[in-house]
C-alpha positions as CSV (number, residue, x, y, z in Angstrom):
1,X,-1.9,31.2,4.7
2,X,-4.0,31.1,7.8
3,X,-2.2,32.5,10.6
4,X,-4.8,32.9,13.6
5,X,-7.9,31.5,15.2
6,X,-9.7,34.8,14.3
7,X,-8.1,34.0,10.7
8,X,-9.5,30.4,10.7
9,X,-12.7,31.9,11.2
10,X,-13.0,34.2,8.3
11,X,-11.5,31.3,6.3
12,X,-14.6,29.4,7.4
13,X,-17.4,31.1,6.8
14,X,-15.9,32.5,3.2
15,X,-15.4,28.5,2.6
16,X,-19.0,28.3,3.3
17,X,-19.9,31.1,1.4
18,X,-18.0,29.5,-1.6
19,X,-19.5,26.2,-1.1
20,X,-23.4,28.2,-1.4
21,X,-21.6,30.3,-5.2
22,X,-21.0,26.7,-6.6
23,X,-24.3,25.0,-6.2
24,X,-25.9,28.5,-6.9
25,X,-24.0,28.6,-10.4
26,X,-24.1,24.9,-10.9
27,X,-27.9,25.1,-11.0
28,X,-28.0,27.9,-13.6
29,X,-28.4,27.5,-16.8
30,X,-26.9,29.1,-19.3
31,X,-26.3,29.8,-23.3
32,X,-22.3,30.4,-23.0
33,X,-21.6,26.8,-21.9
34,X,-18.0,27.7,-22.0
35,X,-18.4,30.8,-19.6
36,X,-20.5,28.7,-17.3
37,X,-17.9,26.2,-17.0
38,X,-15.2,28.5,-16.2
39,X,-17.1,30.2,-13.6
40,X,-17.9,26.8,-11.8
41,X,-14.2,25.5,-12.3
42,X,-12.9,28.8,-10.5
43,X,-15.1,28.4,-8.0
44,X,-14.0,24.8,-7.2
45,X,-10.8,26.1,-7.3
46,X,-11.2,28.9,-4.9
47,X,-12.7,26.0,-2.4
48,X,-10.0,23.7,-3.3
49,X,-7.4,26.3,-2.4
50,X,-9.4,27.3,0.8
51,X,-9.7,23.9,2.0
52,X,-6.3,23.0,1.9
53,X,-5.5,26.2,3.7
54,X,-8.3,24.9,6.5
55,X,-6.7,21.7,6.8
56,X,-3.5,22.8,6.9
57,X,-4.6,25.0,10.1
58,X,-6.7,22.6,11.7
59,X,-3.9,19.6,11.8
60,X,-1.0,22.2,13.0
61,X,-3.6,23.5,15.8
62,X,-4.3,20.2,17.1
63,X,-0.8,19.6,18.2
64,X,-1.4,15.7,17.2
65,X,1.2,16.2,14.3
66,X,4.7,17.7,14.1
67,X,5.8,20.3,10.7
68,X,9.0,19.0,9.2
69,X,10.9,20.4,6.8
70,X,14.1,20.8,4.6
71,X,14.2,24.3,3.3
72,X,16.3,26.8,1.9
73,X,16.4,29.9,4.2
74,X,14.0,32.3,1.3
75,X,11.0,29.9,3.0
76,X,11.7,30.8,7.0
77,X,9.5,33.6,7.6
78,X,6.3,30.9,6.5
79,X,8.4,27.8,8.4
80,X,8.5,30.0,11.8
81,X,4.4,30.9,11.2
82,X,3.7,27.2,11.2
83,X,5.8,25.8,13.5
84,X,4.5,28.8,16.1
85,X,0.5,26.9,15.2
86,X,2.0,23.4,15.4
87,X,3.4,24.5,18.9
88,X,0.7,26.0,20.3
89,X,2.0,29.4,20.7
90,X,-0.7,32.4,19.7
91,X,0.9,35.6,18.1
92,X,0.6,37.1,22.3
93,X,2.3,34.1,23.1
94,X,5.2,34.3,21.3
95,X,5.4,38.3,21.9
96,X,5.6,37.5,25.3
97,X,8.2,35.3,25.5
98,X,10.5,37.8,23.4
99,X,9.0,40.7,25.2
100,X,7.2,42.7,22.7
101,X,4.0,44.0,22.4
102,X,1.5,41.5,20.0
103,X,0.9,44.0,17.6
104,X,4.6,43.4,16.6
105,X,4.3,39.7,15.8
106,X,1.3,40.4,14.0
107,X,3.3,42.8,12.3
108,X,6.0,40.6,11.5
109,X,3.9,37.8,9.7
110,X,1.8,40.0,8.2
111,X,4.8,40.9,6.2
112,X,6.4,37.8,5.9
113,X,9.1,39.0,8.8
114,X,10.1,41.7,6.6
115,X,12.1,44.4,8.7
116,X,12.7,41.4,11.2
117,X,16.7,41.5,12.1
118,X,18.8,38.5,11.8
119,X,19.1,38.4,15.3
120,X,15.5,39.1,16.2
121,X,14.8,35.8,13.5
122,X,17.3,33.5,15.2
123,X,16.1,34.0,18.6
124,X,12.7,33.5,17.4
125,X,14.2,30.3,15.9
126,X,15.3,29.3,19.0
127,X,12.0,29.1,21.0
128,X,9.8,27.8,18.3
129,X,12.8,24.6,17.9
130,X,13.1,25.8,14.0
131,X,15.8,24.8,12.2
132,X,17.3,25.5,8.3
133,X,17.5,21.7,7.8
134,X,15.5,19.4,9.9
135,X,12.3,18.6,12.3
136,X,10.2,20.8,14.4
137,X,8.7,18.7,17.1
138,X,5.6,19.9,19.6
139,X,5.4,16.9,21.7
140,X,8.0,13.3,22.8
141,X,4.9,11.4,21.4
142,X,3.9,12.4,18.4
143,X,1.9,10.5,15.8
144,X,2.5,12.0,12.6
145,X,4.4,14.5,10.7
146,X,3.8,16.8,7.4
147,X,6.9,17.4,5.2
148,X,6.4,19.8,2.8
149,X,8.7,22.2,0.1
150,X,8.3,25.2,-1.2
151,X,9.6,24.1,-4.8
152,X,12.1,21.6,-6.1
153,X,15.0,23.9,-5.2
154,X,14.9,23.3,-1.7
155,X,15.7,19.6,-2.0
156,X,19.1,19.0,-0.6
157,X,19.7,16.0,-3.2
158,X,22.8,14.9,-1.7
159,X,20.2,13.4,1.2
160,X,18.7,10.8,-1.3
161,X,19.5,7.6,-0.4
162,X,21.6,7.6,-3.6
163,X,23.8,4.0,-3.1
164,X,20.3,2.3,-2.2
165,X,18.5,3.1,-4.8
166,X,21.7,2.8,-7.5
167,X,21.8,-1.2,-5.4
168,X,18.5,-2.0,-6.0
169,X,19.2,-0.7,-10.0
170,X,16.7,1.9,-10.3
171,X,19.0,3.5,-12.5
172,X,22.3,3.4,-14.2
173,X,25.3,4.9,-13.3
174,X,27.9,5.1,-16.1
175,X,31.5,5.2,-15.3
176,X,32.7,8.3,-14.3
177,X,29.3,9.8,-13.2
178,X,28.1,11.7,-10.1
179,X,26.0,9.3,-8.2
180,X,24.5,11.8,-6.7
181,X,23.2,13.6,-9.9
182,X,22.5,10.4,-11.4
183,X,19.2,9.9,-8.4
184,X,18.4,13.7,-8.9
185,X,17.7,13.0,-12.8
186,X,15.9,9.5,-11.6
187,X,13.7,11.7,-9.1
188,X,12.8,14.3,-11.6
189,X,11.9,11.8,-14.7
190,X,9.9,9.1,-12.2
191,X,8.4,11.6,-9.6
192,X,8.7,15.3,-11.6
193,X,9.7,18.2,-9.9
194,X,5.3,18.7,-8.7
195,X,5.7,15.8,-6.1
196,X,8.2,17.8,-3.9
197,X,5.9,21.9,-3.8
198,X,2.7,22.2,-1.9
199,X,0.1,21.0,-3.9
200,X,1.6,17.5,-2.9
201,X,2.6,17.6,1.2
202,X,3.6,14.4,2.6
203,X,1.1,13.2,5.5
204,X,3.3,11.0,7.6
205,X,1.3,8.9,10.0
206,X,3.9,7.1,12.8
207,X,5.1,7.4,16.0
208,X,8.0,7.3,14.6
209,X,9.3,9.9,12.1
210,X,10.5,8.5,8.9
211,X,13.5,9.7,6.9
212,X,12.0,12.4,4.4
213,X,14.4,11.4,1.7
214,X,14.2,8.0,1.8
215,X,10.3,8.4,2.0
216,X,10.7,10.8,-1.3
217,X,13.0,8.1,-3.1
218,X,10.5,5.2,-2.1
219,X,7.4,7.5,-3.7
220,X,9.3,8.5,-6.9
221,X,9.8,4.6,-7.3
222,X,5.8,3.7,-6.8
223,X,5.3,6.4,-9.2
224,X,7.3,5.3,-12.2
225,X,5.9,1.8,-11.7
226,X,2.5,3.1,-11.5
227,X,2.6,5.4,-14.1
228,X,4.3,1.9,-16.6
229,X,1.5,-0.2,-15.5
230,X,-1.3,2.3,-16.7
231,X,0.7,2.5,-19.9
232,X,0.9,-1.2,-20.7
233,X,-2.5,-2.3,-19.3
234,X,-4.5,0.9,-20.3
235,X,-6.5,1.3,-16.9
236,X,-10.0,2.8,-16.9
237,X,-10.6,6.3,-15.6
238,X,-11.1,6.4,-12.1
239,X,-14.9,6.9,-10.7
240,X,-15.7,8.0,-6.8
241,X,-18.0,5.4,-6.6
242,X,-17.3,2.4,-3.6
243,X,-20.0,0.0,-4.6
244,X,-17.8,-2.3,-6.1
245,X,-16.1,-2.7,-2.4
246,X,-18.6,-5.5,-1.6
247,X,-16.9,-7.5,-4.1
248,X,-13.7,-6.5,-2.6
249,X,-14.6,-7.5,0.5
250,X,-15.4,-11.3,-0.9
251,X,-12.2,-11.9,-1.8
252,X,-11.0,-12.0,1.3
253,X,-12.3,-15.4,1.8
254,X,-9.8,-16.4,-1.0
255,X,-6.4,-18.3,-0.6
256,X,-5.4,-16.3,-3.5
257,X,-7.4,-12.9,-2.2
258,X,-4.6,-10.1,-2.1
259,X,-3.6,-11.4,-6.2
260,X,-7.4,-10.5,-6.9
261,X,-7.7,-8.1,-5.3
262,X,-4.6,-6.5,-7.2
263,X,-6.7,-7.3,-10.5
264,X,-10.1,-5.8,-9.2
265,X,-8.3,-2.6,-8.2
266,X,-7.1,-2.5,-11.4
267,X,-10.1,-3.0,-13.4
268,X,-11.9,0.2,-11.0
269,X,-8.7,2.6,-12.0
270,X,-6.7,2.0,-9.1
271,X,-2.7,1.1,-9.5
272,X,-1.7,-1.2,-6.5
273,X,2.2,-1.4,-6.5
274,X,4.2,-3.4,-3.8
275,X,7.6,-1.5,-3.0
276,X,10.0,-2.7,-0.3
277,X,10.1,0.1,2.1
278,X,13.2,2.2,2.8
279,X,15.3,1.7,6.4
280,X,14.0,4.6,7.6
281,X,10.5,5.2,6.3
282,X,8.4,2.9,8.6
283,X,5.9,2.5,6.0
284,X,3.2,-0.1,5.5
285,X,1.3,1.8,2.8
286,X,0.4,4.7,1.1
287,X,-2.3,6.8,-1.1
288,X,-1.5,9.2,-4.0
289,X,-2.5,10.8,-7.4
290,X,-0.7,10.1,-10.7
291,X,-0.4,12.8,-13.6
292,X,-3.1,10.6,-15.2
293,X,-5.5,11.2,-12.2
294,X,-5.5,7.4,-11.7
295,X,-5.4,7.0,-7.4
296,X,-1.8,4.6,-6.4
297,X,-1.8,2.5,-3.6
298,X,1.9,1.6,-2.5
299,X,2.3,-1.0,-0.1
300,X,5.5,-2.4,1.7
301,X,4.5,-5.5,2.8
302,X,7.3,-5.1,5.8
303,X,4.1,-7.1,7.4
304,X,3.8,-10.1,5.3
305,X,0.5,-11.1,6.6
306,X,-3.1,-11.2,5.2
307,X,-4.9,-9.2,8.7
308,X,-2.1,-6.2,8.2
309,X,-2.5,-6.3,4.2
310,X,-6.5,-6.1,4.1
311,X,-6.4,-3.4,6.7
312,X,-4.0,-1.5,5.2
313,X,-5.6,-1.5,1.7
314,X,-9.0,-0.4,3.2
315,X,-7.3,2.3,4.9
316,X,-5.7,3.5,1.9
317,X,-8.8,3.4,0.3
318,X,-10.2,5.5,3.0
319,X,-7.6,8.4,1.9
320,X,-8.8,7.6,-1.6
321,X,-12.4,7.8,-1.4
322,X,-12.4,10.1,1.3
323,X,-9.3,12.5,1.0
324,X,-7.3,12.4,-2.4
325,X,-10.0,14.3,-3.8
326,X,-11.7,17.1,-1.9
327,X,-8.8,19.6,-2.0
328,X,-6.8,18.9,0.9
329,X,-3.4,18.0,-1.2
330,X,-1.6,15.4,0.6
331,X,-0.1,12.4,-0.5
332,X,-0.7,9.7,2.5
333,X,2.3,7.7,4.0
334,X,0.9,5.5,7.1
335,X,2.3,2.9,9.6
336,X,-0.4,0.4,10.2
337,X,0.5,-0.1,13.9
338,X,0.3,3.0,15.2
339,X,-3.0,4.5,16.5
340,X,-4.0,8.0,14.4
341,X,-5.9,11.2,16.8
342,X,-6.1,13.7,14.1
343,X,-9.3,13.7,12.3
344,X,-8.1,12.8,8.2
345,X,-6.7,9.5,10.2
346,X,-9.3,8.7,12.0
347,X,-11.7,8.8,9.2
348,X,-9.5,6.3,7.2
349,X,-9.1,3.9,10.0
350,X,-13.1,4.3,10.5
351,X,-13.7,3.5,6.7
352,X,-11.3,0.5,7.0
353,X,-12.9,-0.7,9.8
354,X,-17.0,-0.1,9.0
355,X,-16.0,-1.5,5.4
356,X,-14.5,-4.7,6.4
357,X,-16.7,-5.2,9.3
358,X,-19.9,-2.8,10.1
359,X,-19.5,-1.6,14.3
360,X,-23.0,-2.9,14.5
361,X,-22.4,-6.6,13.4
362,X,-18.6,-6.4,15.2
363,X,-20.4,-5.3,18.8
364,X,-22.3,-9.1,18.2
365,X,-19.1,-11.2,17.6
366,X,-18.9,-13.9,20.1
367,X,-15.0,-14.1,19.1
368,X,-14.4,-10.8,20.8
369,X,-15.1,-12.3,24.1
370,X,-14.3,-15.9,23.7
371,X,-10.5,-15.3,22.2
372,X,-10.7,-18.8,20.5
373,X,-9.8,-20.0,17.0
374,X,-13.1,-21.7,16.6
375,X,-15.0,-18.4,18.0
376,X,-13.1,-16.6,15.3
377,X,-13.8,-19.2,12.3
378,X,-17.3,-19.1,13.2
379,X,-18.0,-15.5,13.3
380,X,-15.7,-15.5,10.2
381,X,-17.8,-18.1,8.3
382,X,-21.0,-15.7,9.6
383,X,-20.0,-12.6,8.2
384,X,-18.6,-13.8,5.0
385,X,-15.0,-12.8,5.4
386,X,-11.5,-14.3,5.8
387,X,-11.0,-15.1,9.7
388,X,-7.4,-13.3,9.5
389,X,-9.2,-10.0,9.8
390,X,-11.1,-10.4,13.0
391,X,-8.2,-12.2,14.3
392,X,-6.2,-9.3,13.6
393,X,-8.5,-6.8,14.8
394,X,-9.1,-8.4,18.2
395,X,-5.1,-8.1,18.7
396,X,-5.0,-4.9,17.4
397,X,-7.7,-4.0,20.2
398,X,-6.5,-5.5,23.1
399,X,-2.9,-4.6,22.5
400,X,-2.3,-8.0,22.4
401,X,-0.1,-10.1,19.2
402,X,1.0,-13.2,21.2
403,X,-3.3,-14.4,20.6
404,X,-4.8,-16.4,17.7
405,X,-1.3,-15.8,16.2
406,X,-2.1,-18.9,14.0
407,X,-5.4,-17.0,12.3
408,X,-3.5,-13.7,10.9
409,X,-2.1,-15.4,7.2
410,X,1.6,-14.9,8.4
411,X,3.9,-15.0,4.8
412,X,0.8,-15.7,2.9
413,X,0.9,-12.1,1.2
414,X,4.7,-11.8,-0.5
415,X,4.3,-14.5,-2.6
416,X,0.7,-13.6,-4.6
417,X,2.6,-9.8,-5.0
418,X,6.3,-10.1,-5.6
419,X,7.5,-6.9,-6.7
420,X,8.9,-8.8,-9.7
421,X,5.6,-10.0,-10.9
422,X,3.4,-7.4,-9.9
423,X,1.8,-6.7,-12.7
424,X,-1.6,-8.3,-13.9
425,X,-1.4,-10.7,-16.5
């Protein structure tokens, strides 16, 4: 873990020096094909590691995101080093407010807080707002939270939303039984006990902070149907390759688009599942690996129009084909209304954005400045793509939803992806 700026900095440049081993190796030939391979898949794995280390760092430093956590109390000593980043504080700072020299804070997370009295740990508790069960927050308007476990036994599984998800009848619960136990063994056979350990943090973009539980339920739920829907319809493999999106982008011009669009995804490798959200989660959509390496799409629909759906499945795609992939181990939860500083969120909403309508060709829209329904049909018409999405864009910008209200598809969404029948023929 990466605990300081000077830290960061060796993290860097050994990230560098990584990147430089790989194509080295990857442009050698040799006879032992086997011992090649292995050399270049440690190497990637190194990187991988290192990168998610980086990230981890860079989003905590940038104070644009809050830590939260439920966690048993064998995870504090790392809890108190990332909420003291997330914060702010350097290793002097904190030493200072507790009156100590540095050296002894350095001390104390070099070793993991070994030595550290239960008294000396509380009050450090106290000043970096850590808690056993709950949220560590920087700032009153934050845009995002990370919620991540050490392993499956720091879930407190009597948080699940337990009676919603027994009402909507994800499972059974026989006579007698523990409702409680009953959504554990649900989460373990739909999610698996990987989903809740590090190599799968939850990104939470919002301004307001979902319910990590209910957000665990909902992803367990997007999984299992994801993970049926490969089964039954045999998806292809997944390939990093956008140039398809073009064709993606045409359908918008369909009555009918998001039902296609469903199909097209599926015929690239990508699961699209709509899930009603969770009270509580604030969700519009989200990105995320299967076991099978396939990339899933959830979607809430708590929007049901076609400018809020098309956005939110290029952003996802931006986390797909920018982020799922290159090591930084998150799966992506995102609330479409709510502006994103940090950079992984900025990139998405730029790939949504450039994909849908290129900043070059959106500078020359006359609809921008004439606010008219037949300024935005026309420029709609021009660029080849459904009118809801400049419509919805131009509100988005000016801050503005009472305008071209009549252009944004309202309830044209639900009814082409019913959770009942979403599945391609």
């Amino acid at each position: 873990m990466i605990n300081t700026d000077k830290q960061y900095g060796i993290s860097s440049s050994e990230l560098d020096k990584l990147k430089a081993a790989l194509v080295a190796t990857e442009a050698q030939s040799s006879d032992d094909n086997w011992v090649h391979d292995f050399e270049i898949e440690g190497l990637k794995s190194q990187i991988a590691e290192l990168e998610a280390e980086i990230s981890q760092y860079e989003l905590l430093k940038a104070g644009e995101i809050t830590f939260a956590k439920s966690y048993s109390l064998n995870a504090l000593p790392n809890i108190l080093i990332q909420a003291r980043i997330a914060s702010g504080m350097s290793q002097t700072d904190l030493a200072n407010s507790l009156n100590l020299k540095p050296q002894q804070i350095q001390r104390y997370e070099a070793s993991g807080y070994m030595g550290a009295s239960l008294a000396r740990l509380i009050e450090i508790s106290k000043i970096l707002n850590v808690h056993t069960t709950g949220l560590f927050a920087a700032e009153a308007n934050q845009q995002g939270a990370v919620f991540s476990w050490t392993d499956v036994d720091d879930i407190i599984w009597q948080q699940l939303p337990a009676r919603e998800m027994a009402k909507r009848r994800w499972f059974d619960v026989p006579t007698g039984a523990d409702l409680v136990e009953c959504a554990k063994a649900y989460f373990l056979e739909a999610a698996g006990p990987q989903f809740v350990t590090a190599l799968h943090r939850k990104k939470m973009r919002g301004t307001t902070l979902p319910n990590e539980y209910a957000l665990l339920a909902w992803q367990a739920r997007v999984l299992e149907r994801a993970r049926d829907k490969v089964a039954r319809n045999k998806f292809p493999a997944f390939s990093l390759d956008d140039r398809w999106l073009p064709e993606l982008i045409a359908l918008t011009r369909r009555t009918d688009g998001p039902k296609h669009a469903r199909d097209l995804l599926a015929s690239k490798g990508l699961v699209l599942v709509t899930e009603e959200h969770f009270p509580g989660t604030f969700l519009d959509g989200a990105a995320m690996l299967s076991e099978s390496g396939h990339p899933i799409i959830g979607m809430t629909l708590r929007h049901d129009r076609l400018d809020n759906f098309w956005f939110v499945l290029f952003h996802e795609l931006g986390h797909v084909f920018l982020h799922l992939f290159d090591g930084l181990r998150y799966d992506f939860f995102d609330d479409e209304g709510t502006a994103a500083n940090d950079k992984v969120e900025l990139e998405a909403d730029h790939f949504a954005l450039n994909s849908l309508i290129p900043k070059d060709i959106w500078d020359k829209c006359l609809s921008r400045f004439a606010l008219s329904k037949e300024a935005v049909q026309l420029d709609a018409k021009a660029l080849g793509i459904d009118a809801s999405i400049i419509a919805g864009r131009i509100r988005k910008e000016l801050g503005n939803y009472s305008i071209l209200t009549e252009l944004v598809g309202h309830h044209q969404v639900r009814t082409q992806l019913e959770e009942v029948t979403d599945d391609p023929e």
